[in-house]
C-alpha positions in Angstrom: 75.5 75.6 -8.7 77.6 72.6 -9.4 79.1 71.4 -5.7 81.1 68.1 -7.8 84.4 68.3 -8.2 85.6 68.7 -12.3 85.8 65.5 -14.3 89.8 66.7 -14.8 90.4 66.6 -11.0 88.8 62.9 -10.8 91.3 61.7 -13.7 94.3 63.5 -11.5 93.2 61.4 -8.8 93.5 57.8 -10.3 97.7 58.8 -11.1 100.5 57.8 -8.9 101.5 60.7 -7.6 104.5 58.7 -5.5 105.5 57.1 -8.4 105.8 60.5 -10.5 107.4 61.9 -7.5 110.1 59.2 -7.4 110.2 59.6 -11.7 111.5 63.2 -10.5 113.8 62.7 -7.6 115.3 60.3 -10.3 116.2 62.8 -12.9 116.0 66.0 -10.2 113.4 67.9 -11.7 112.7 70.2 -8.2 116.0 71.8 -9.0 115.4 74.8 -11.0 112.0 76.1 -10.8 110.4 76.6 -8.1 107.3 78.5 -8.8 106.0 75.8 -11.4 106.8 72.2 -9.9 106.9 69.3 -12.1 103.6 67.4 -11.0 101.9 71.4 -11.8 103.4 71.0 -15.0 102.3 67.8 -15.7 98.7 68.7 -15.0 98.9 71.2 -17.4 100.2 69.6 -20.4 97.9 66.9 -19.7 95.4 68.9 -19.2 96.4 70.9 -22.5 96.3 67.6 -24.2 93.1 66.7 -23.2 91.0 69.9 -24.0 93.0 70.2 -27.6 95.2 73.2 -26.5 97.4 74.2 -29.6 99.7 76.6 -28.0 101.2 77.8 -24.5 99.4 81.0 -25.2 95.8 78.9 -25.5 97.1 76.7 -22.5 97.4 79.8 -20.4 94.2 81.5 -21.4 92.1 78.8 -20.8 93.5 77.2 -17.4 93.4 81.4 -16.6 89.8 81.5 -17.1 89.1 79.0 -14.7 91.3 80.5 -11.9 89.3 79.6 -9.0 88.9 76.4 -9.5 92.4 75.6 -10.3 93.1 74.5 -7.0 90.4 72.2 -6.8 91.9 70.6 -10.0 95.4 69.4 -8.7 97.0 72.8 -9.5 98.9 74.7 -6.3 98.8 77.8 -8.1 98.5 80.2 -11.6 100.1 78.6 -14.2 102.3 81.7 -16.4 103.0 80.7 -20.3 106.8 82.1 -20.1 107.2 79.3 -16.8 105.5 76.6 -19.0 107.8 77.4 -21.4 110.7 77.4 -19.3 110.0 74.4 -17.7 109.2 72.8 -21.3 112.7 73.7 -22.1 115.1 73.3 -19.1 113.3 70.0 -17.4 114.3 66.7 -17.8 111.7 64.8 -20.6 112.7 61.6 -18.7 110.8 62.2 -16.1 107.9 62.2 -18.3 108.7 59.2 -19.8 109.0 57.1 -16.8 106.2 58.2 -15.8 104.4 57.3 -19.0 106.2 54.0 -18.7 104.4 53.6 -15.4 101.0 54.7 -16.2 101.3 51.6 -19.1 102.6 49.0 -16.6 99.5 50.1 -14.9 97.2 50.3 -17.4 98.1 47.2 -19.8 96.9 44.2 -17.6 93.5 45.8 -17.0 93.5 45.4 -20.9 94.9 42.2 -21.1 92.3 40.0 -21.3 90.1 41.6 -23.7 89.2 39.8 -27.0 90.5 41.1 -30.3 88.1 39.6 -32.6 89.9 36.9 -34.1 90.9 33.2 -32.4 94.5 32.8 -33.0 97.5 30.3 -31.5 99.9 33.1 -31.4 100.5 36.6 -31.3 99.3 38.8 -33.1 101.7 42.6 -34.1 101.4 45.5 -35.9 103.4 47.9 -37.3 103.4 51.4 -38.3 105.2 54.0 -39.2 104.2 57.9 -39.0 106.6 60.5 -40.3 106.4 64.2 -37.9 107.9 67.0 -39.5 110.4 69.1 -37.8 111.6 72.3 -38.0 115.5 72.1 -40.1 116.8 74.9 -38.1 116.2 73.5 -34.7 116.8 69.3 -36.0 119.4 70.0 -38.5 120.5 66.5 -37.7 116.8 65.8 -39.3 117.1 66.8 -42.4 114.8 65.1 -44.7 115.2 67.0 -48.1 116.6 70.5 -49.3 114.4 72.7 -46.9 112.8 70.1 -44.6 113.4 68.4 -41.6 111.6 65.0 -40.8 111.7 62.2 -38.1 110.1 58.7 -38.4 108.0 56.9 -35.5 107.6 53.2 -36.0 105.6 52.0 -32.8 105.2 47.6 -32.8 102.0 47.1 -31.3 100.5 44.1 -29.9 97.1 43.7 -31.6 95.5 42.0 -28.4 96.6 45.6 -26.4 96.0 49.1 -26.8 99.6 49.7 -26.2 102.9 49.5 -28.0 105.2 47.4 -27.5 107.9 49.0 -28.5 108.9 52.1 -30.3 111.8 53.8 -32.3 112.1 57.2 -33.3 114.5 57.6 -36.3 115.5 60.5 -39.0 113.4 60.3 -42.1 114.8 59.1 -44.9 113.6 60.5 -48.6 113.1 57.8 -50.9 112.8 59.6 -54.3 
């Protein structure tokens, strides 16, 4: 019998948890649901992310299946798909982003002083650009030809981190 605690629940520990708190007294992400609180719903799209999860339906089955040990992982209680969903939908995405913006500040100086492989005077960027399709009926601002809806995502990375350094998220544009 294992008596650990799950490799999940020793990644939850590492995070901020004041500093995501303070991300959602920011933005007031306690307001409307109560049953599924924003650091629970966190966990579980991180979680979600983190074991592939493709749908809410998939998110719910698995975390379901582990019930017991839920607790032990960060969550406070059962985690429904139709209160993921709603919280998806009605909550703030800043909050999320702050937070993500606080878990680089954290992470890109223990990075800083790796090598990249080359000897150079200056710095050294990237760019990239990845096109997500979109659904026209929900981003009909988006559209990208007849029947299609498209946005772009050109991140600027510095090559000596593992992190961008800037991003922009703009409608796709058709070239032919």
């Amino acid at each position: 019998m294992n008596t650990g605690r799950t490799v999940f629940s020793q990644l939850v520990e590492v995070l901020p948890h004041q500093q995501f708190q303070k991300c959602v007294a920011r933005y007031g992400g306690g307001r409307y649901l109560k049953n599924l609180s924003c650091w629970d719903q966190y966990l579980a799209m991180a979680f979600a992310q983190l074991t592939y999860r493709e749908s809410l339906r998939d998110i719910e089955a698995c975390l379901g299946s582990i019930g017991g040990k839920l607790y032990h992982m960060g969550f406070r209680g059962k985690v429904a798909r139709s209160t993921l969903a709603d919280a998806n939908e009605s909550r703030d995405w800043r909050i999320y982003a702050d937070f993500a913006q606080v878990l680089i500040a954290i992470a890109r100086p223990l990075y800083a002083h790796d090598p990249i492989g080359l000897d150079l005077d200056q710095s050294l960027y990237a760019l990239d650009s990845t096109t997500i399709d979109l659904c026209l009926a929900l981003f009909p601002w988006a559209r990208f030809r007849k029947h299609k809806a498209a946005s772009r995502c050109t991140p600027c990375w510095t090559c000596a981190a593992i992190f961008p350094r800037l991003s922009a998220l703009l409608r796709a544009e058709c070239t032919t």
